[in-house]
C-alpha positions in Angstrom: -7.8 8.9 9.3 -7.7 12.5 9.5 -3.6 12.9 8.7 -2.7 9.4 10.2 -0.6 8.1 7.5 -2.0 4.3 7.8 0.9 2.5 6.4 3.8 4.0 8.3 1.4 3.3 11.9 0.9 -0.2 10.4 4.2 -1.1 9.8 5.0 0.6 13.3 2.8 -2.0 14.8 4.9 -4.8 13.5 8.1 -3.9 13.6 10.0 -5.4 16.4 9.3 -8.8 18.5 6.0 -8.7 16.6 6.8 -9.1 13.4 10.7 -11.9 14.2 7.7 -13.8 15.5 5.8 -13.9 12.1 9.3 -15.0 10.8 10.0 -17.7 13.1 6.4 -19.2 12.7 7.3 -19.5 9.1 10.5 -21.2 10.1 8.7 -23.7 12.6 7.0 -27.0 11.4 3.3 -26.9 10.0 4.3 -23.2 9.4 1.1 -22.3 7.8 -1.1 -23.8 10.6 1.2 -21.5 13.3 1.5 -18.6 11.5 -2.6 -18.4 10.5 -3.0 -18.8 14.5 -0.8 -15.7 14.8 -2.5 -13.3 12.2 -5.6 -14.3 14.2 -4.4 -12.9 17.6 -3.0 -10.0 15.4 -6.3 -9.0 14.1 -8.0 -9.6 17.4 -5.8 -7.9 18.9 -5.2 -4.6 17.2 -9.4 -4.2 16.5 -9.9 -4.8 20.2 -6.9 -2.4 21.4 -8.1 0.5 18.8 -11.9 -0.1 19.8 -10.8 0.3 23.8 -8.9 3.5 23.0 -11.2 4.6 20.8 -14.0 4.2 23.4 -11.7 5.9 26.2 -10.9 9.1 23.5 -14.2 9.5 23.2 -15.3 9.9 26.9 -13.3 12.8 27.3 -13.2 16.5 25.1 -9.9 16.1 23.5 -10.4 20.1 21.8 -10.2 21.1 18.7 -7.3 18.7 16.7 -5.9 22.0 15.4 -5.5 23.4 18.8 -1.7 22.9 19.7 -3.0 23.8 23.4 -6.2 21.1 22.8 -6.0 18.0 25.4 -5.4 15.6 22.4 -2.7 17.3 21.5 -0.8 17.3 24.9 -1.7 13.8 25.0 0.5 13.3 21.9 3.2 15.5 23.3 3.6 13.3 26.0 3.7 10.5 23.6 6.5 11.7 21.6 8.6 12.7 25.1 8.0 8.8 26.1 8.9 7.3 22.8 12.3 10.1 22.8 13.2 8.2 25.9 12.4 4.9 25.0 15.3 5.4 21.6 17.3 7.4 23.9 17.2 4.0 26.3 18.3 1.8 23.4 21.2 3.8 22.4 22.8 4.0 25.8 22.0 0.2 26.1 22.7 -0.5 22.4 26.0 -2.9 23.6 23.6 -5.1 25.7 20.2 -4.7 24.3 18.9 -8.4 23.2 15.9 -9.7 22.3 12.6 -10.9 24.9 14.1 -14.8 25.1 10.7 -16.3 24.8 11.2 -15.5 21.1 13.4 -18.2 21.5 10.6 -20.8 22.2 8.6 -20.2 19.4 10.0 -22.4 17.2 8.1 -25.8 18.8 4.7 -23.7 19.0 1.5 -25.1 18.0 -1.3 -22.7 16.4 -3.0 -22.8 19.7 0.1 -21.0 21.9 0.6 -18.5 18.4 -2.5 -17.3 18.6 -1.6 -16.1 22.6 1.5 -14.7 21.0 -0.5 -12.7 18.2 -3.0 -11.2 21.0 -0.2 -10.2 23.9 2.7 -8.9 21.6 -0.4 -6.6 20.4 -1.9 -5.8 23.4 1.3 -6.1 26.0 4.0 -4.2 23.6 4.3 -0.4 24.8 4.9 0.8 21.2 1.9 -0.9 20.1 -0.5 0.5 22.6 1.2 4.1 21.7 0.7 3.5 18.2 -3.1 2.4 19.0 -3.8 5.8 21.6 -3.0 7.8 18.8 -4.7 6.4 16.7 -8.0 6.3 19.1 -7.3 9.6 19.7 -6.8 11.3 16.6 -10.3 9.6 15.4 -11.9 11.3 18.6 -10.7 14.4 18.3 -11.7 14.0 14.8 -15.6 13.0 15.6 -14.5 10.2 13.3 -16.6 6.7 13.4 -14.6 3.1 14.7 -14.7 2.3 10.6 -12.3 4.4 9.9 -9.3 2.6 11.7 -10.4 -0.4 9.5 -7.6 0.7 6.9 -4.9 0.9 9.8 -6.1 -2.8 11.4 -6.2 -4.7 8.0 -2.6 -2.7 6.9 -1.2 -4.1 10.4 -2.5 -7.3 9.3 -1.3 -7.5 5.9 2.4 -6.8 7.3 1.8 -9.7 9.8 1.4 -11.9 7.3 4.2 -10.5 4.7 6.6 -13.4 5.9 4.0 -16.3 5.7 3.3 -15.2 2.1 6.7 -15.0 1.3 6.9 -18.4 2.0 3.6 -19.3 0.2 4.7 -17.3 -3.1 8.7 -18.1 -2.6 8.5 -21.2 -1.0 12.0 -22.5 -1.5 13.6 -19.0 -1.8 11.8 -17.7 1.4 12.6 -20.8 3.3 16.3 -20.3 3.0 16.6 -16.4 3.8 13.9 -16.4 6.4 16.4 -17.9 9.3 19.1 -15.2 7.9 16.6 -12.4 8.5 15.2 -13.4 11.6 19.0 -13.8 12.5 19.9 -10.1 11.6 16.8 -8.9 13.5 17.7 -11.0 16.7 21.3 -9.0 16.7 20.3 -5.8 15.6 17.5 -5.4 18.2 17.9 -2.0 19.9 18.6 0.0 16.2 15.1 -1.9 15.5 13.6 -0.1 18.9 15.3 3.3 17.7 13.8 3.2 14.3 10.7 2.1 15.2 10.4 5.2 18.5 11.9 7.8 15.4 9.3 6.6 12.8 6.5 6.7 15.3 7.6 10.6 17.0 7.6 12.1 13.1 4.4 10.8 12.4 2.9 11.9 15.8 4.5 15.6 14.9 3.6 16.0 11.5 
C-alpha cells in the first residue's frame, strides 16, 4: 500500500470500543452466533468506508505523494494535528474519561443488533474514518487500484475476530480471562484513545 504499514492501520481500526465489543460478544450467550454478526458489519463496513474514500481521493489531484507541499500531504498534516488533539483531550480528561455506555448493552445482543454494531463502530468512530482517509488517500495519490486495500480490510478483520477465536481455540481458558480483559479495557479507556491517536500520527509521518 505504497508505505502504509497494513498491520499497524489494522490494529488501529480495532483498538478501542471496536474491538471491547468483539470481547463482550464472546462473553454474551450464543457467542459465536453474535460475534459472526459483528465481523460481518466489520467487513462491510471497513470495504465500504475505504471504497467511499477511495472514490472521493480520487476525484481530486492529491500531487505528487513525495511532494511535502502536495494536497495529499496537507491533508495528512491536518490529520495528524486532529488526532494530537484528540490524545491531548484524553490526557487532560484522563480522571473522567469512561467508556460509550451502550457498550454496556451488548451483553443481551442478538446477531441481528451485532451486526448494526459492526457497521456503525466502523463507519461512526472518528479514528476509524481517519485511519480509512489515509488510507484512500495514500492509494490515490499513489494511482493505486481499490485491490490493494484488500490486505488492510481482511487484517482489520482478522483482529476483529482475534477474541472469538480465542474462545474457539481456548475455549475454557479464553472464557475465564475474557471478562478480565474487557474489564481492564473498560477502566483504562482514555490511555487506550492516547495510544491508539500516537500509533496512528507516526504511521501518518513516517
Amino acid at each position: 500500500m505504497d508505505g502504509l504499514n497494513v498491520l499497524p492501520l489494522a490494529v488501529t481500526m480495532m483498538i478501542g470500543p471496536q474491538i471491547m465489543s468483539a470481547i463482550i460478544f464472546v462473553t454474551a450467550p450464543r457467542a459465536v452466533r453474535v460475534s459472526l454478526g459483528f465481523l460481518l458489519g466489520v467487513a462491510v463496513a471497513a470495504t465500504a468506508g475505504t471504497a467511499i474514500t477511495f472514490g472521493l481521493a480520487s476525484a481530486f489531484d492529491l500531487g505528487d505523494p513525495d511532494d511535502g507541499g502536495s494536497a495529499g500531504k496537507i491533508i495528512q498534516y491536518v490529520l495528524v494535528g486532529l488526532l494530537a488533539a484528540s490524545a491531548l483531550k484524553n490526557w487532560i480528561r484522563r480522571e473522567t474519561v469512561q467508556p460509550p455506555k451502550w457498550l454496556g448493552t451488548l451483553m443481551s445482543a442478538d446477531a441481528k443488533r451485532a451486526l448494526k454494531v459492526g457497521l456503525l463502530v466502523i463507519l461512526l468512530m472518528p479514528s476509524d474514518i481517519v485511519v480509512m482517509l489515509t488510507v484512500g488517500t495514500n492509494l490515490a495519490q499513489a494511482d493505486a487500484n481499490f485491490a490493494e486495500a484488500l490486505p488492510f480490510i481482511g487484517a482489520t478483520v482478522l483482529i476483529a475476530a482475534l477474541p472469538l477465536l480465542s474462545l474457539l481455540l481456548f475455549h475454557r481458558r479464553a472464557t475465564a480471562a475474557m471478562p478480565h480483559v474487557r474489564d481492564w479495557m473498560n477502566t483504562h479507556s482514555w490511555l487506550i484513545n492516547i495510544v491508539v491517536c500516537v500509533v496512528f500520527i507516526v504511521l501518518i509521518l513516517a
